[in-house]
C-alpha positions in Angstrom: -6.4 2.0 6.3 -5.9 1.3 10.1 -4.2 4.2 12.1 -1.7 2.4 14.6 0.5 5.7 14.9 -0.1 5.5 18.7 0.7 1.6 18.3 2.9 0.1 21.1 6.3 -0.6 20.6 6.8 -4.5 18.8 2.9 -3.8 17.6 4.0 -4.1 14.2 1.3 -5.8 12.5 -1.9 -4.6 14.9 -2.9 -8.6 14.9 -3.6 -8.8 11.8 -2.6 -12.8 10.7 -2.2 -14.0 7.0 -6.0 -15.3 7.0 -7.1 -12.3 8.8 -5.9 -10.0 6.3 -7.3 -12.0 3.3 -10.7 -12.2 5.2 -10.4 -8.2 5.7 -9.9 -8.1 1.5 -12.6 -10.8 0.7 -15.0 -8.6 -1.3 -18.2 -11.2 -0.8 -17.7 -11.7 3.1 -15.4 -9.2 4.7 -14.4 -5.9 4.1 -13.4 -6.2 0.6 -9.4 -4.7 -0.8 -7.0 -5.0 -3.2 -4.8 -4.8 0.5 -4.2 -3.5 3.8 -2.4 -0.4 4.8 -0.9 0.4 8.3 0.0 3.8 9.5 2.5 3.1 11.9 5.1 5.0 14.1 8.4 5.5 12.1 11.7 4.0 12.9 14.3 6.0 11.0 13.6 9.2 11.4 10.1 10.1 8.9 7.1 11.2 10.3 5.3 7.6 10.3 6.1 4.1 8.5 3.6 2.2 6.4 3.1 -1.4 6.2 0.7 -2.8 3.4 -0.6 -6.0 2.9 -2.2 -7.9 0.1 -5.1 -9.5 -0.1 -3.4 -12.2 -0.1 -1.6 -11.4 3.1 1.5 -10.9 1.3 4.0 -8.0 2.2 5.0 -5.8 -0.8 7.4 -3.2 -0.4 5.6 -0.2 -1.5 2.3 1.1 -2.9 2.3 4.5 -4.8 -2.0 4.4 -5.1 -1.7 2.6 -1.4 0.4 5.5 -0.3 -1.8 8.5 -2.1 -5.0 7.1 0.2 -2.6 6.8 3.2 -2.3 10.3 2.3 -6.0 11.7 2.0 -6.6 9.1 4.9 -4.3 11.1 6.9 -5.2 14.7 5.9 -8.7 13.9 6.9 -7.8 12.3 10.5 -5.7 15.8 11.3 -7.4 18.0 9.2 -4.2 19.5 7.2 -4.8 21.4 3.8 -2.8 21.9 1.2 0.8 22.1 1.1 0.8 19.7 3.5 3.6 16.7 2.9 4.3 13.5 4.6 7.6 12.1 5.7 6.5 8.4 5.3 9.1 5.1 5.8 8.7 2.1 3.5 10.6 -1.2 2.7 10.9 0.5 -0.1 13.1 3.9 1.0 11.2 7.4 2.0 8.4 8.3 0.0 7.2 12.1 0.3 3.4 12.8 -0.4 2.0 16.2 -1.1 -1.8 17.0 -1.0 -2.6 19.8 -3.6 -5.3 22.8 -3.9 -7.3 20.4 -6.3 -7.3 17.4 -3.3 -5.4 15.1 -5.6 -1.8 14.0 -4.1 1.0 14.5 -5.8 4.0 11.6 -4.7 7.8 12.1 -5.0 8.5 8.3 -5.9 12.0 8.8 -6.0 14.8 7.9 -9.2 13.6 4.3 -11.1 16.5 1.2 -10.5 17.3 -0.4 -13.5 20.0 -2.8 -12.1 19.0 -5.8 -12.7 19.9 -6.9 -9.2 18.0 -4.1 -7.8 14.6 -5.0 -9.0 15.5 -8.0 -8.9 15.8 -10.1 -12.2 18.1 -12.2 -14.4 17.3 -10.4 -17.4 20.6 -8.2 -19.0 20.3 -4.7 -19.5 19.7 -4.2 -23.3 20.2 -1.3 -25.8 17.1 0.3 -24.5 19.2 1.1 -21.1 17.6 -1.4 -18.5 16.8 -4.7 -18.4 14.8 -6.4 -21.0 14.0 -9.2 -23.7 12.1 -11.7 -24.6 9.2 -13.9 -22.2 6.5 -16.5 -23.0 3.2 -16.5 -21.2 0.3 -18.4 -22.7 2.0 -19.5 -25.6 3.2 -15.7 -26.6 6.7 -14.2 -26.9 6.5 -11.1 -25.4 9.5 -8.0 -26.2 9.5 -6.8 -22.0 11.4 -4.1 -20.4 12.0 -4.6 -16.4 12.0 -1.6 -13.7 12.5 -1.4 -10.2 10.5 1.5 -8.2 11.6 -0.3 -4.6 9.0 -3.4 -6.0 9.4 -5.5 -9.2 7.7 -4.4 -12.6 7.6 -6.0 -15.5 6.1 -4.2 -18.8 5.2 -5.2 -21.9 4.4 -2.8 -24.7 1.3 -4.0 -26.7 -0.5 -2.7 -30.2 -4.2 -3.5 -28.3 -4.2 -4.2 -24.6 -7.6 -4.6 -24.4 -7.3 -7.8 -26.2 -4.9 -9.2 -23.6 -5.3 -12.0 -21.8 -4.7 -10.3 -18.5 -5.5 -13.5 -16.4 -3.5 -16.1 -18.2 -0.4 -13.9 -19.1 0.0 -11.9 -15.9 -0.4 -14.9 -13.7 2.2 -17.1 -15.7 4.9 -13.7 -15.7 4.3 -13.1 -12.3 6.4 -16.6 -11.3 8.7 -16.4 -14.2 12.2 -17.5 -13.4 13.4 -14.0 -14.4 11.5 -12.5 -11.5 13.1 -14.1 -8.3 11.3 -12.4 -5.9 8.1 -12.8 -8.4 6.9 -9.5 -10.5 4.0 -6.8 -11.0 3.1 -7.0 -14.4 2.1 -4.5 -17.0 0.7 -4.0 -20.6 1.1 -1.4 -22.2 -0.5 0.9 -25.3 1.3 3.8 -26.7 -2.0 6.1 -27.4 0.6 8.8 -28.4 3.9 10.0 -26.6 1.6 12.0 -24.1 -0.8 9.5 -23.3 -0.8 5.6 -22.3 -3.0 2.8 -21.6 -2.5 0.0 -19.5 -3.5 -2.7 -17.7 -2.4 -4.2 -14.6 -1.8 -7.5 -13.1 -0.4 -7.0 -9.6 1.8 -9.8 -7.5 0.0 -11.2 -4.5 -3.6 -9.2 -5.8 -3.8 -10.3 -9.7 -5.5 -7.8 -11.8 -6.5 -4.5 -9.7 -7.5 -0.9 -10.9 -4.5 0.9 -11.0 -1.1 0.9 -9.6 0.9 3.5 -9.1 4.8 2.2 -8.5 3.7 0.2 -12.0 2.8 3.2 -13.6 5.9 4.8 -12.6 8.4 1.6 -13.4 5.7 1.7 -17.3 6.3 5.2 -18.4 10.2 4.9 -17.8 10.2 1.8 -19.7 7.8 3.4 -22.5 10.2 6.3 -22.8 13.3 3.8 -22.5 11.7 2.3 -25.5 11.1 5.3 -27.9 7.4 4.8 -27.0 7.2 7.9 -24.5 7.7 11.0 -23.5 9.3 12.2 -19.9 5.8 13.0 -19.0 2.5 11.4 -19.7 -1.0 10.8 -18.9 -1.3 7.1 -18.1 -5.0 5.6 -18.1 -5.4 2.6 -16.1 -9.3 0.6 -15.4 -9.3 2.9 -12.6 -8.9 5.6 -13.8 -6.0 8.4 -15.2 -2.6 9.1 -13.3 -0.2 11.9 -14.4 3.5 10.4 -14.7 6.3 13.2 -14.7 10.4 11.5 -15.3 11.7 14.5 -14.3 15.5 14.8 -15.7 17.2 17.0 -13.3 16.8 14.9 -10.4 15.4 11.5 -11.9 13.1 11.1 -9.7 9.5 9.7 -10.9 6.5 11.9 -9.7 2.6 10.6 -9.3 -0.2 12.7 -9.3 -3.7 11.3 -8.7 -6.8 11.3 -7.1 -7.8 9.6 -3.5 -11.3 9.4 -2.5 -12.5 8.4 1.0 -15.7 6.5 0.2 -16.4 4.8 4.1 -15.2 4.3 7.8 -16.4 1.4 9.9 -15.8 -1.0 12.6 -14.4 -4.2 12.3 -16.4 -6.7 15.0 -14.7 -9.6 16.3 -17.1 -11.8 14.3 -14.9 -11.4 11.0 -12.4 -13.4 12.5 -14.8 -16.6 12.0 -13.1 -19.7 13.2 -9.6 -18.2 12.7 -7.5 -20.7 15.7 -6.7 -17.1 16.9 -9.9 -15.7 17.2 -10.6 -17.1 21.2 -7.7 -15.9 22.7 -7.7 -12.2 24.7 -5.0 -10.9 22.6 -6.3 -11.9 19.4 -9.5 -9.7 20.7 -7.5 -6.6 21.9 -6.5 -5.8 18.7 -9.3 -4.8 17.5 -9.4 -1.3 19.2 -6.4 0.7 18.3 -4.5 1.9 21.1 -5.4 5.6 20.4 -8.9 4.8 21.2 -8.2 3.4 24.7 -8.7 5.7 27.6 -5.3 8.2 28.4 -3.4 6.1 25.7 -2.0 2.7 26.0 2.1 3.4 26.9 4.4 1.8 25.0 7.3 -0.1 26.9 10.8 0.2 26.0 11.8 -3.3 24.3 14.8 -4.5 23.1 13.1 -7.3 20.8 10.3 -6.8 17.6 7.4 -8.7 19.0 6.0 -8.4 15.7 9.6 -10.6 13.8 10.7 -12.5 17.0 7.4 -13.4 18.5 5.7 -15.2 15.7 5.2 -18.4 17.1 4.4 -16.8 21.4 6.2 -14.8 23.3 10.1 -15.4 23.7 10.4 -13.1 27.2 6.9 -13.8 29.1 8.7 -13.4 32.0 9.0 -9.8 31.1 7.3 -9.1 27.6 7.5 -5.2 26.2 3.7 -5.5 25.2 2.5 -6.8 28.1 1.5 -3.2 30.3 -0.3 -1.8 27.2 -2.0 -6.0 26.7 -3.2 -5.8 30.1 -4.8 -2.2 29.7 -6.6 -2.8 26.3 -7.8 -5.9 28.1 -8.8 -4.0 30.5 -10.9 -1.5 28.8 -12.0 -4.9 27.0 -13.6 -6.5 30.1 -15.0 -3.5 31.1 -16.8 -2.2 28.1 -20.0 -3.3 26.3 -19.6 -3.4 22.5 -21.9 -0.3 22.3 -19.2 1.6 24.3 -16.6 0.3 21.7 -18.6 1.2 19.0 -19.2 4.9 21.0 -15.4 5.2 20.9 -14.9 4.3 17.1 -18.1 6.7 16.1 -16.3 9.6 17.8 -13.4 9.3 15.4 -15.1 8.5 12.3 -17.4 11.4 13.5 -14.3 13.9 13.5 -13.0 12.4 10.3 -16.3 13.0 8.3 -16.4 16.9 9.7 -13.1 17.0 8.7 -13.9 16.2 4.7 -17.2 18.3 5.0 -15.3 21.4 5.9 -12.4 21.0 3.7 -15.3 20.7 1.0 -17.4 24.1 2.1 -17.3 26.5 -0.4 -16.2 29.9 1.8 -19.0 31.3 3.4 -20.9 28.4 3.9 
């Protein structure tokens, strides 16, 4: 989780490259992540926007277990209890988090799209009411049902999913045809109509945890398919997720735990030989612009540095970022990496008195 809500404007990715982001996720020499989430300031309206990445550097349209930590990342950086709800802009449409008396999140994940063009695939919609047939993976036929929860799912009811071959079936159905803009994939066992297990295999990360938009896009094909009820306890490796289809206004909603388990600070040396890594701007990344002293400024700009600049600046002549460049660099050349580190420790400092006094018992 990186909090770029005081970002400046055309910021959009906080300078975080394709190889940066898989060296952020690599679990043996960076960080380690099934993906990257940005908090960012919104554009149409919400309360903030979020960008995630996966390990693989690859931009998904939504995450409902990514957006439940965004949550509890956020309640512990402002210190809101709860009742409190989030107004948060995706690719993927709004999505509206609520933190509950227990500390779990509960997510509004919005109605399921079972258009095939909507999810995308080239499967028909079938008696079952959404799109669905038959795929081969491994050498298997597999009887799928496709659902759409603003990302691609693809789920495939199972009698033992523990005897899956999760590697060599979800990579191969992750690139099948049927999937043109590839597919999360999911197998599923029918426990009873209350309760479901399943295993996921998640485009651009393989097989992770949990997932909560493919928990979502399984219990409305399980249902679809006679398998489930409206509202079910779904156990993924991860752990359990309560799924609730609710009829009135078909909207999916996601309760579930988030746990902050660490905060730290990235050092440039992560980077490695990343062909970015020697240049200023690659370095004044690093320090988010809420750290920097009286605030970075954004200025106004009329282009997305983040879309149009890709390959160097378009307008140098007069580039948006270049004010709130020139101050991080600033602060940069004038501060030792134990003042940076100062900076950084203040937050995380706040942040961890935050979670101990929402966790006090009253009275001490």
């Amino acid at each position: 989780m990186l909090d770029g809500r005081s970002a400046a404007i055309g910021d959009d990715d906080m300078g975080l490259t394709q190889e940066r982001i898989q060296r952020l996720c690599d679990r043996r020499f960076g960080v380690g992540g099934d993906g990257v989430i940005l908090a960012l300031p919104p554009r149409e309206g919400g309360e903030l926007r979020m960008r995630i990445f996966n390990a693989d550097g690859s931009e998904p349209e939504m995450c409902g277990n990514g957006i439940r930590c965004l949550a509890r990342f956020l309640a512990d950086s402002d210190g809101d209890g709860p009742g409190r709800q989030w107004q948060i802009e995706t690719l993927a449409g709004r999505i509206v988090p609520e933190l509950q008396a227990d500390g779990t999140i509960r997510v509004d994940m919005g109605a399921p799209f079972l258009e095939p063009a909507t999810i995308p695939t080239t499967l028909a919609v079938g008696e079952a009411g959404l799109p669905q047939g038959q795929l081969e993976a491994a050498g298997i036929s597999f009887a799928v049902g496709a659902a759409g929860m603003g990302n691609p799912h693809v789920v495939i009811p199972v009698d033992d999913v523990a005897a899956i071959d999760l590697e060599g079936c979800g990579a191969a159905l992750e690139v099948d045809p049927a999937f043109p803009a590839r597919t999360n994939v999911h197998f599923v066992q029918a426990l009873s109509p209350t309760h479901l297990v399943m295993r996921v295999w998640e485009r651009g990360a393989g097989p992770t945890l949990a997932c909560g938009t493919g928990a979502c896009a399984t219990l409305v094909v399980a249902h679809r398919f006679g398998l489930a009820e409206r509202r079910a306890r779904i156990d993924l490796p991860g752990g359990p997720l309560e799924i609730d289809w609710d009829p009135a206004s078909d909207h999916l909603f996601m309760t579930g735990p988030a746990v902050a388990v660490f905060d730290g600070v990235v050092t440039p040396e992560l980077w490695g030989d990343d062909p970015a890594g020697d240049s200023p701007d690659s370095r004044i990344e690093l320090v988010s612009p809420a750290q920097a002293p009286d605030g970075v400024p954004g200025a106004a700009a009329s282009v997305d540095c983040a879309s149009v600049c890709v390959n160097g600046c378009i307008r140098p002549e007069a580039c948006p970022s270049a004010e709130a460049r020139a101050r991080v660099q600033a602060l940069l050349n004038n501060s030792s990496l134990d003042d940076l580190v100062a900076l950084a420790t203040e937050s995380l400092e706040t942040r961890t008195r935050a979670r101990f006094e929402r966790t006090m018992p009253p009275g001490g």
